[in-house]
C-alpha positions in Angstrom: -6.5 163.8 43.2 -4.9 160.8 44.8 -6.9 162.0 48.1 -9.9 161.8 46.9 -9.2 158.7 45.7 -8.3 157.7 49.5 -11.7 159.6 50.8 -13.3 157.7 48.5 -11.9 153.9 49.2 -11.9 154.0 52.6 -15.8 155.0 52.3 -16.6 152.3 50.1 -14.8 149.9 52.5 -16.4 150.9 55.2 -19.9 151.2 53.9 -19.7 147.8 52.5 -17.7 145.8 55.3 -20.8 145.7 57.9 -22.7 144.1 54.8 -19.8 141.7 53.6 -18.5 140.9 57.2 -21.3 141.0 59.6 -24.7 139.4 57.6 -23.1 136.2 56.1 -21.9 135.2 58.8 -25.0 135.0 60.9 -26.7 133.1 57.8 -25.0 130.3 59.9 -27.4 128.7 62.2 -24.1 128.7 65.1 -21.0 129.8 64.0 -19.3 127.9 66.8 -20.3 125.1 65.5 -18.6 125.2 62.4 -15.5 125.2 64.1 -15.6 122.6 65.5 -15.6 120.6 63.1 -13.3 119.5 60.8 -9.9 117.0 60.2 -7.1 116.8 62.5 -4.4 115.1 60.6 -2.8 112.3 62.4 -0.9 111.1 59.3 1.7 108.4 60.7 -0.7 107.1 63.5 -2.7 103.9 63.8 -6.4 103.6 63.9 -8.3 101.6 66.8 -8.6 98.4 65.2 -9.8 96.6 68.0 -13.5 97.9 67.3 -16.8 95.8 66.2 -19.0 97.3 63.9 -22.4 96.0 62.2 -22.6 95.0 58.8 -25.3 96.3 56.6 -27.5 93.2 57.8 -26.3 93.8 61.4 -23.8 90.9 61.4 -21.2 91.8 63.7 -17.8 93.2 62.2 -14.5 94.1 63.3 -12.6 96.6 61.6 -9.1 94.6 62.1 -10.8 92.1 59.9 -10.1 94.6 56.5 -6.5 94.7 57.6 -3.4 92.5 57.2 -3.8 91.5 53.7 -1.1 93.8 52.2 -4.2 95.8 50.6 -4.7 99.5 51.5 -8.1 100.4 53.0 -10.0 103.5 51.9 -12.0 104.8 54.5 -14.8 106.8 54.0 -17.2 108.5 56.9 -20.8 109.6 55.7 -24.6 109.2 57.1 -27.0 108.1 54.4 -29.9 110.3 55.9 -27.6 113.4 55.5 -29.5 115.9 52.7 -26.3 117.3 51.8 -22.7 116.3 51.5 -22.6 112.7 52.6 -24.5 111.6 49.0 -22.1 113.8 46.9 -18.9 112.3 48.9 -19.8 108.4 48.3 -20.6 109.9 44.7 -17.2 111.1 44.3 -15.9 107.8 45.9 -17.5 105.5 43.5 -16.7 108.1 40.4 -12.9 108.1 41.5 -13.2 103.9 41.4 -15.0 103.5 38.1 -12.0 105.9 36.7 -9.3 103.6 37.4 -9.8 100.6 35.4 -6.5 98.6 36.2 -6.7 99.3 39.7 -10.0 97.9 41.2 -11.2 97.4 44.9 -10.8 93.5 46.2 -7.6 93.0 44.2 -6.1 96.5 44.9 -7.4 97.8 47.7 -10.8 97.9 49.8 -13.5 100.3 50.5 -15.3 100.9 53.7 -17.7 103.1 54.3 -18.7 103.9 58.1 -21.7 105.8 59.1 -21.2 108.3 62.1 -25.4 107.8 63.3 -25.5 105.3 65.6 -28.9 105.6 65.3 -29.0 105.1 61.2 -31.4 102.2 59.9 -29.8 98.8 58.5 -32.0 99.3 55.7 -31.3 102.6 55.1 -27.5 101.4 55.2 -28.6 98.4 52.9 -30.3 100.9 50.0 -27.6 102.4 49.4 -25.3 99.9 49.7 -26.6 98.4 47.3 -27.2 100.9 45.3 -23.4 101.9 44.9 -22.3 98.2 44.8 -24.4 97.9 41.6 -22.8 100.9 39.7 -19.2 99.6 40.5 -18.0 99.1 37.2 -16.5 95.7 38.0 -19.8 94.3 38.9 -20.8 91.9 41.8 -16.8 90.4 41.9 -15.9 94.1 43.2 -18.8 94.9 45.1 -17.9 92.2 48.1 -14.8 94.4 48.8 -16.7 97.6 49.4 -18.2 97.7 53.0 -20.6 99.5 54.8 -20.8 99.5 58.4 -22.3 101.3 61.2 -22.0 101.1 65.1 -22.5 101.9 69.0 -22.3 105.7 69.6 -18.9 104.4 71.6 -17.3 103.0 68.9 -17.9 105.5 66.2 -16.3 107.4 68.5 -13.5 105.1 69.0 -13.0 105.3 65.1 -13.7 109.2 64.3 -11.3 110.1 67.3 -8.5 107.9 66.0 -8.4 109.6 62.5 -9.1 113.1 63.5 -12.7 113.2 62.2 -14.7 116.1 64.3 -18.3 116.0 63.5 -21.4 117.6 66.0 -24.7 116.9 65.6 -27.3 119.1 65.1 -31.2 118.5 65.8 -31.8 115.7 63.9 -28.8 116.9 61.3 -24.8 116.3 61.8 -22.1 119.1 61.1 -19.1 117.3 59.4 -16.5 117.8 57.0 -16.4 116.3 54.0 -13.1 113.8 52.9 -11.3 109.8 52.9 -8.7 108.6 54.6 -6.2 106.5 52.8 -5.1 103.6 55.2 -1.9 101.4 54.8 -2.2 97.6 55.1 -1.5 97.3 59.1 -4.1 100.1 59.4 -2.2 103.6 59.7 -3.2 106.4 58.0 -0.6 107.6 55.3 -2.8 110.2 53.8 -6.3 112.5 53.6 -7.8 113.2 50.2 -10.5 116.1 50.8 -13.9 117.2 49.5 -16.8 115.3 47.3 -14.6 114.7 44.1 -11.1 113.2 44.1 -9.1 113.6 41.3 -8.7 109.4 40.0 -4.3 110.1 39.6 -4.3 111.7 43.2 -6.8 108.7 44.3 -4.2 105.9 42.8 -0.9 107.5 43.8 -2.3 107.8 47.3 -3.2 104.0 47.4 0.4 103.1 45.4 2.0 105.4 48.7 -0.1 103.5 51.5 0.0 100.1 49.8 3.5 100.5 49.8 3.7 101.8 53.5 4.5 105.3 52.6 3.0 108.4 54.6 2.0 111.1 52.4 1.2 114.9 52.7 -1.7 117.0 52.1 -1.3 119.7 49.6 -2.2 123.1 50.3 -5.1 122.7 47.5 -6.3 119.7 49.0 -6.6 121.3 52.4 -9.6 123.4 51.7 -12.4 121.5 53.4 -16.0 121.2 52.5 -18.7 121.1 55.1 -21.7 119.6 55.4 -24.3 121.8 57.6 -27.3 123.1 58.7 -27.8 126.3 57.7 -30.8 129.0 58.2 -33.9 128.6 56.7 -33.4 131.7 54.5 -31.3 129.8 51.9 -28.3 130.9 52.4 -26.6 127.8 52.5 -22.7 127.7 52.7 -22.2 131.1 54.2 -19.6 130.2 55.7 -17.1 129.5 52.6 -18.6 132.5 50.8 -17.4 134.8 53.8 -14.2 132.8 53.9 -13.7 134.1 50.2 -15.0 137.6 50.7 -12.6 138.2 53.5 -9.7 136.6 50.9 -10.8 139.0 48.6 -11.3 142.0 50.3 -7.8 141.3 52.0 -6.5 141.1 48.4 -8.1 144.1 47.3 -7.1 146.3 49.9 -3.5 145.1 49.5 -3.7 146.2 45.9 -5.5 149.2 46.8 -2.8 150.2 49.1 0.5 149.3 46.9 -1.5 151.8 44.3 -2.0 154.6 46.7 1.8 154.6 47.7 3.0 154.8 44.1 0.7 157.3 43.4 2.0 159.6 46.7 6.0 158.8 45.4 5.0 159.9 42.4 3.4 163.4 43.2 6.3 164.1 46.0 9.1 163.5 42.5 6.7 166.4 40.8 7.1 168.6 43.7 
């Protein structure tokens, strides 16, 4: 009986592996490109901080001046012409703020938010600045210490690279992961906070650590990254994670499959 149970399994398997395997994963406009982007986590090391930016009325900025005033910096990295992601993460940002109400950007900490086009329009920049400056629950008195900057293609660059930020673009589009960085006072990062939502105790410890000068950890949780891409035209947007969880699964049901099958054979040799 147990045989047929194998003949049966591995037919299953392999009838549905081609389908599971094979079609997702060309839903993906370039595979390729996926991986290569992402974090690299350089937890301990210092930013560039000798880097000018433009303000969202192109004033000139440099990044050092957010630093040295025994504040943590959280650091952001979106493009506010992105369809996807970028909206959601500066959502979760500003949702993660209005949660703490004794711990508030300007006397606590500050915000900066950096978009990655170089090509991105000051008033795009400035819409939704303003935009998320006006929903800060502290009002105009907190909205100063939020920032949002963009710059030169060079100095982006200068930026992404020192915090392990790995983005590609594509057609008019950009492939990017999806996260903060939390930033001590002297500018070096003590710890990465991923996804579009950040739970407001993990957001406030993580400021405490930095504020305090501590390098933190990411937890295994926290280390499942959320991508931001272009996808084919079909719809079938986010193939990538759902094949990621199909080949978890399928790894996890053959396990079980096979841990049945060898109790089931010890058990017909002891009736033999």
């Amino acid at each position: 009986m147990w045989r047929f149970f194998i003949f049966l399994s591995v037919m299953y398997i392999s009838s549905t592996a081609p389908a599971l395997f094979t079609s997702d994963a060309q839903a993906l406009s370039n595979v390729n490109d996926v991986e290569e982007i992402g974090f690299d986590e350089k937890l301990a090391s210092s930013i560039d901080l000798d880097t000018e930016f433009r303000g969202e009325s192109g004033e000139a900025v440099n990044i050092s001046s957010f630093f040295g005033q025994k504040k943590p910096v959280v650091l952001s990295l979106a493009y506010f012409t992105c369809p996807r992601l970028c909206l959601l993460g500066t959502d979760g940002v500003l949702e993660a703020i209005n949660q703490l109400d004794s711990f508030r950007p300007g006397k606590d900490y500050t915000v900066v938010t950096v978009s990655f086009d170089p090509e991105e329009p000051l008033d795009v920049i400035g819409e939704k600045s303003a935009r998320y400056k006006k929903a800060l629950a502290g009002g105009a008195e907190e909205a100063k210490d939020w920032y949002f900057l963009t710059a030169t293609a060079e100095n982006i660059l200068r930026l992404t690279d020192s915090v392990g930020f790995r983005f590609k673009k594509d057609g008019e589009e950009f492939a990017h992961p999806s996260g903060i960085v939390i930033l001590t006072p002297d500018g070096t990062i003590s710890r990465y906070l991923y996804g579009v939502q950040y739970d407001p105790r993990n957001f406030k410890l993580s400021l405490i650590e930095a504020s305090e000068g501590k390098i933190g950890s990411s937890e295994l949780l926290n280390k499942v990254l959320m991508f931001c891409y272009q996808f084919d035209p079909v719809g079938k947007r986010y193939a990538l994670a759902a094949l990621n969880v199909v080949k978890a699964g399928g790894m996890v049901t053959l396990t079980v499959l096979v841990a049945f099958l060898f109790m089931m054979w010890r058990r017909e040799r002891k009736t033999h």
